[in-house]
C-alpha positions as semicolon CSV with decimal commas, in nm:
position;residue;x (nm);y (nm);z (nm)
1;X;-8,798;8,280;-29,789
2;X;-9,158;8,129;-29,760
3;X;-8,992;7,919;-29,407
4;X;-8,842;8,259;-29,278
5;X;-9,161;8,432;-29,316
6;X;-9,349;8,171;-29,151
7;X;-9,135;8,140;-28,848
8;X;-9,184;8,533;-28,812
9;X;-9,575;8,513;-28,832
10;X;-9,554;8,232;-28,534
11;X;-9,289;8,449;-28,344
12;X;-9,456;8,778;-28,349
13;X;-9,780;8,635;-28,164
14;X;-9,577;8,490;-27,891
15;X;-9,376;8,804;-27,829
16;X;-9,666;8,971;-27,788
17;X;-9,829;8,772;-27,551
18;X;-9,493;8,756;-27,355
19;X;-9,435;9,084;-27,306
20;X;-9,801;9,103;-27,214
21;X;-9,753;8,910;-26,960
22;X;-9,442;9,067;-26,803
23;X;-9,708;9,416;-26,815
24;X;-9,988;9,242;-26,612
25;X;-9,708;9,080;-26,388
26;X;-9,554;9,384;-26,396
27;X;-9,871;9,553;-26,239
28;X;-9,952;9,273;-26,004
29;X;-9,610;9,331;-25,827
30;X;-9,648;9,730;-25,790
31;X;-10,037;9,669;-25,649
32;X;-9,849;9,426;-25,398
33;X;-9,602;9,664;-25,285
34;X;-9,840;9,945;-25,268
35;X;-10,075;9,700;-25,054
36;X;-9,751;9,579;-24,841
37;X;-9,674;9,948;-24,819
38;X;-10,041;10,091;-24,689
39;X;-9,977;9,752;-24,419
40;X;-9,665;9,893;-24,273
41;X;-9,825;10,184;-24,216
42;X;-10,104;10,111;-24,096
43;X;-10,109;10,094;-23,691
44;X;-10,113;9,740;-23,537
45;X;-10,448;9,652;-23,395
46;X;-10,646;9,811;-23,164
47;X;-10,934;9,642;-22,913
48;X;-11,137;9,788;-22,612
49;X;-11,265;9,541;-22,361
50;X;-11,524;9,581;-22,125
51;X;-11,603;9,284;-21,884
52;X;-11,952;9,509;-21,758
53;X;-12,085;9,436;-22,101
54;X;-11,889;9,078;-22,191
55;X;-11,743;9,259;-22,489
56;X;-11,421;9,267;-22,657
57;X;-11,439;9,461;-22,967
58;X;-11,106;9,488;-23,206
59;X;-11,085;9,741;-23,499
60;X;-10,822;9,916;-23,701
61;X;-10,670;10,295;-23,668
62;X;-10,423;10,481;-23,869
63;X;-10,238;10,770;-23,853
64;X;-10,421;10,913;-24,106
65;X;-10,766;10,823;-23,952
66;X;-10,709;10,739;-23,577
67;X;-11,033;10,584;-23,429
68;X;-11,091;10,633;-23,077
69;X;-11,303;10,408;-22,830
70;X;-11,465;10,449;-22,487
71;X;-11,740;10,232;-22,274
72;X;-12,017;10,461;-22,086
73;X;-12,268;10,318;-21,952
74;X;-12,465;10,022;-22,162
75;X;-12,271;10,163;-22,509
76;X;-11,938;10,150;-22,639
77;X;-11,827;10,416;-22,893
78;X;-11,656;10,446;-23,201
79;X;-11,541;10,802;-23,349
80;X;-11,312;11,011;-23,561
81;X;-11,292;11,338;-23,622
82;X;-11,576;11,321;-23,879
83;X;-11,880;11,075;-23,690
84;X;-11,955;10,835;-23,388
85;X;-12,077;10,553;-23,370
86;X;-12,181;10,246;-23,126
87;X;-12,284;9,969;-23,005
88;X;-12,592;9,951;-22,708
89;X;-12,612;9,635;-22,522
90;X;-12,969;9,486;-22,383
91;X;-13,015;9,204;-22,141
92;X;-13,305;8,927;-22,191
93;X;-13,414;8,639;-22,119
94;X;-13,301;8,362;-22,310
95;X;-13,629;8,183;-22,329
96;X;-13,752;8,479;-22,504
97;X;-13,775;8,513;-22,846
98;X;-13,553;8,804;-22,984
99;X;-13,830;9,007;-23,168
100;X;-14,085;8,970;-22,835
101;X;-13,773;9,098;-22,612
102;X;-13,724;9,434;-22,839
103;X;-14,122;9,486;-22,853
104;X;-14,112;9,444;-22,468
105;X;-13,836;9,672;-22,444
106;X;-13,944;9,957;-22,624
107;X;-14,278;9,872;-22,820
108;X;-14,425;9,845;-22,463
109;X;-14,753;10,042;-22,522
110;X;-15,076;9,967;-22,689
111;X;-14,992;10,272;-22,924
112;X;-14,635;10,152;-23,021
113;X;-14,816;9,775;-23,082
114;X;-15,109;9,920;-23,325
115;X;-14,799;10,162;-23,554
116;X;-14,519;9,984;-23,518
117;X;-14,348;9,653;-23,568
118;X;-14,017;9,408;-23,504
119;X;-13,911;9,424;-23,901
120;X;-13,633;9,073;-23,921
121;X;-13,476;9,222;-24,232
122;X;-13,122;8,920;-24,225
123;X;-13,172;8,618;-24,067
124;X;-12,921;8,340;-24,091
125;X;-12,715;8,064;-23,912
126;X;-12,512;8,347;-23,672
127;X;-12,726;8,616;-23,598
128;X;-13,090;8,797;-23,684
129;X;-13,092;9,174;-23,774
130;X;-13,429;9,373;-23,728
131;X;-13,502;9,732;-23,752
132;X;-13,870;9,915;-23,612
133;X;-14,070;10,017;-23,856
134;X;-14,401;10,144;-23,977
135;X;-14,719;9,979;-24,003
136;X;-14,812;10,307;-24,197
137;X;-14,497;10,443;-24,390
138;X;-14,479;10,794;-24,489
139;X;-14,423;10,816;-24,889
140;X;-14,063;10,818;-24,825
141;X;-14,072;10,496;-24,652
142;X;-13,880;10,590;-24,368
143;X;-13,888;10,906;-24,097
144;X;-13,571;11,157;-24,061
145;X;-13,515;11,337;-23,721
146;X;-13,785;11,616;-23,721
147;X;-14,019;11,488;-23,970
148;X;-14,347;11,651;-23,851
149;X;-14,571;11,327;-24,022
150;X;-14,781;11,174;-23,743
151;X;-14,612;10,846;-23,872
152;X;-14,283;10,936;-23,776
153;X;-14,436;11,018;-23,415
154;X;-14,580;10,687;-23,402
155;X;-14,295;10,486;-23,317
156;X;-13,941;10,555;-23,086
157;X;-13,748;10,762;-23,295
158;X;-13,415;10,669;-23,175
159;X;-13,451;10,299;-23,269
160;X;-13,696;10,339;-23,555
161;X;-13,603;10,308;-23,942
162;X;-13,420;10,563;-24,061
163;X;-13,179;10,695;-24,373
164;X;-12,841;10,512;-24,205
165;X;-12,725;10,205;-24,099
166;X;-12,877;10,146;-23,774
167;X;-13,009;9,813;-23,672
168;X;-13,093;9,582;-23,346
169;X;-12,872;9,187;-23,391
170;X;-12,901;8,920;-23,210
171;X;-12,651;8,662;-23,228
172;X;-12,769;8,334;-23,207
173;X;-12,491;8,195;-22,971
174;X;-12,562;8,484;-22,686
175;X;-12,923;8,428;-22,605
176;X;-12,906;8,637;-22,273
177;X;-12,863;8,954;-22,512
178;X;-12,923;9,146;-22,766
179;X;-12,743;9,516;-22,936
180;X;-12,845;9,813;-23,088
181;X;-12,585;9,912;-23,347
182;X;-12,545;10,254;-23,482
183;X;-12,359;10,340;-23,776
184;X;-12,460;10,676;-23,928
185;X;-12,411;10,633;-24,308
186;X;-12,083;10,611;-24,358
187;X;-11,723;10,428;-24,295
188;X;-11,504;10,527;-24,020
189;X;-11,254;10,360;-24,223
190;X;-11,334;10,582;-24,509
191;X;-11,306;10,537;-24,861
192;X;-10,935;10,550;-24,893
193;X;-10,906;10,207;-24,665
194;X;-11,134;10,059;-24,893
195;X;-11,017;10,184;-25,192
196;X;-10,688;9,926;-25,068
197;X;-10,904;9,614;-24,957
198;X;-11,146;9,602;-25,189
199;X;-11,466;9,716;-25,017
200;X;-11,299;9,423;-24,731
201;X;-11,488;9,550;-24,400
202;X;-11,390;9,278;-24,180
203;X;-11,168;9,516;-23,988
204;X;-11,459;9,703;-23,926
205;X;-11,553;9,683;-23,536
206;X;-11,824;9,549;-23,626
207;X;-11,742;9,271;-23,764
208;X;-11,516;9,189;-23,469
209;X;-11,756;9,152;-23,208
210;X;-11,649;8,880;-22,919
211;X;-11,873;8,750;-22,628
212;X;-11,663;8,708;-22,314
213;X;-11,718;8,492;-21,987
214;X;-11,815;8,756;-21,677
């Protein structure tokens, strides 16, 4: 009796454990054929190329969220039926630095120079990104469109820091230019698309930024 009951207290454990297993494994298959499933609907993917900028730019659209592209004149666009964004292309010269060519560009005044500044927020091996900023921030520590502060006057408001995702990059393998990227503050993928890859935004456009040859 004392062996029976023993062999019961060392089967019950691993019964449990099994058929734990078979749930998780269970689970892992039906998040893989819900992921396979949001794949094979998911259109195949979609690029816009413009050889007056040297860009080819891929990105993802569904039929649930198409995305829609079009060059005019130094941008390219990016837009559903909810926001736009873009990308602005710059030319300079690639024995200047890439903070000195955006000050040139648009800080070009002593009055930009004395309230504003090239702010390098990322720099690594690929690329710098830099926003304009304040020498004198408002409270807020930034300026929205309209903000009547004399701050907010003090430096190009288009291409000054701002509540959204909006910076200047430079990659570091391109030194003749230079982009203004302009994202609003949120996804055109939307949160469903993440929701599926994990917060994965490298089908984002940009993320899939290539140089080409002119």
């Amino acid at each position: 009796m004392k062996k029976r009951f023993l062999t019961l207290i060392l089967i019950f454990p691993l019964l449990f454990i099994s058929a734990c297993s078979l749930t998780k494994e269970t689970e892992k298959n039906n998040d893989q054929e819900k992921f396979e499933d949001v794949l094979s609907n998911r259109n195949v993917n979609q690029s816009i190329l413009s050889t007056k900028l040297g860009l080819k730019i891929e990105y993802y659209s569904d039929s649930n969220n198409e995305i829609f592209s079009k060059e005019e004149g130094n941008k390219i666009y990016f837009w559903n039926e909810f926001q736009k964004q873009s990308i602005e292309v710059f030319v300079k010269d690639k024995n200047v630095s890439f903070e000195d060519s955006v000050v040139y560009q648009f800080l070009n005044s002593e009055f930009y120079k004395n309230n504003c500044f090239v702010d390098v927020f990322e720099d690594n091996i690929n690329y710098k990104k830099a926003i304009i900023n304040f020498r004198n921030q408002n409270p807020s520590g930034e300026c929205i469109s309209g903000d009547p502060s004399p701050t907010c006057d003090s430096c190009p408001e288009v291409y000054s820091k701002k509540n959204a995702s909006d910076y200047f990059i430079y990659y570091k393998n391109n030194p003749n230019k230079y982009f203004y990227i302009s994202l609003g503050q949120e996804s055109l993928m939307g949160s469903e698309f993440n929701l599926w890859y994990g917060n994965d935004d490298s089908r984002e456009w940009f993320n899939n930024i290539m140089f080409i040859d002119l």
